[in-house]
matplotlib code that plots the C-alpha trace (Angstrom):
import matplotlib.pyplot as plt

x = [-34.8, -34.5, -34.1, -31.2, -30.4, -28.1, -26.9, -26.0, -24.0, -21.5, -18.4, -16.7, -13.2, -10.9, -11.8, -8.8, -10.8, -11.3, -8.3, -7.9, -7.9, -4.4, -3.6, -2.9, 1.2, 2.1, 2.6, 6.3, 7.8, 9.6, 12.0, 13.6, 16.3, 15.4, 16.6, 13.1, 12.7, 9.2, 7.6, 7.3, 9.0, 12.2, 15.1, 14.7, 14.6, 12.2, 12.4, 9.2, 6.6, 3.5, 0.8, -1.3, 2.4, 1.8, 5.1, 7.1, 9.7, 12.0, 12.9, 15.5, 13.3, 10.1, 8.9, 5.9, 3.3, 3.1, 0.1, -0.2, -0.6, 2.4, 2.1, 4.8, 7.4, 10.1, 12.9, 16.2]
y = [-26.8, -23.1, -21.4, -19.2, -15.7, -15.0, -12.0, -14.2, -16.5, -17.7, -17.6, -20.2, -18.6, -21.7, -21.3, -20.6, -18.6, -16.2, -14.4, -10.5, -7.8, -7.0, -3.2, -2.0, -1.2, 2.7, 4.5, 4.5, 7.9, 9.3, 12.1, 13.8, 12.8, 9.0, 6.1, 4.0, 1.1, 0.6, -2.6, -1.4, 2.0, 0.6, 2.5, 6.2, 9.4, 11.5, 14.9, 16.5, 15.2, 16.4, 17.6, 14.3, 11.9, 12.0, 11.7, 13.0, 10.8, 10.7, 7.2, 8.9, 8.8, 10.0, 11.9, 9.9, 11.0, 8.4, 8.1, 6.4, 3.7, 3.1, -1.1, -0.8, 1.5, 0.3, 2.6, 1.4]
z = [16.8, 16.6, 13.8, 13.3, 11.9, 9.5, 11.5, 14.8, 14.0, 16.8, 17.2, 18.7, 20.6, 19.4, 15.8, 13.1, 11.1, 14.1, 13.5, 14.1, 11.3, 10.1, 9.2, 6.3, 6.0, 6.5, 3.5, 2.8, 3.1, 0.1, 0.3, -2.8, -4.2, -3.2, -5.1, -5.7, -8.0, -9.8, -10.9, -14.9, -15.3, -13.6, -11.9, -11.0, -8.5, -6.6, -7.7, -6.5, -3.1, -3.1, 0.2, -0.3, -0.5, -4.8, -5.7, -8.9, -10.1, -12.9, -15.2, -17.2, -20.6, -18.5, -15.5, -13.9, -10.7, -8.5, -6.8, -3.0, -2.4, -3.9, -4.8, -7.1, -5.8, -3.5, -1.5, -2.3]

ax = plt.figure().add_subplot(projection="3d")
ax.plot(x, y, z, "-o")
ax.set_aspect("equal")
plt.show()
């Protein structure tokens, strides 16, 4: 029997666990004056975006920078 490196293992075509790399969703675009929803601050409005897609957004009570990637914040 040969022995076997770590760093050639083979690949067998019909495996299930040979599946291809997904990508990573775009970065949603925000304009101002969007409606967006966030997970904990709730309902509010883009009032400022930023070179690097940062986005400023006011809550009502408080302004918050949101940075991307934005896992939290959703268009409406």
């Amino acid at each position: 029997m040969r022995p076997t490196r770590a760093g050639t293992r083979r690949r067998l075509p019909g495996s299930p666990f040979n599946t291809p790399e997904i990508p990573p969703p775009p970065l949603e675009q925000f304009a101002v004056q969007d409606l967006v929803s966030h997970d904990k601050y709730g309902l509010g409005r883009v009032i400022h975006v930023e070179q690097n897609s940062t986005v400023l957004v006011d809550f009502g009570a408080e302004t918050y920078r949101i940075v991307p990637p934005y896992a939290k914040l959703t268009k409406l």
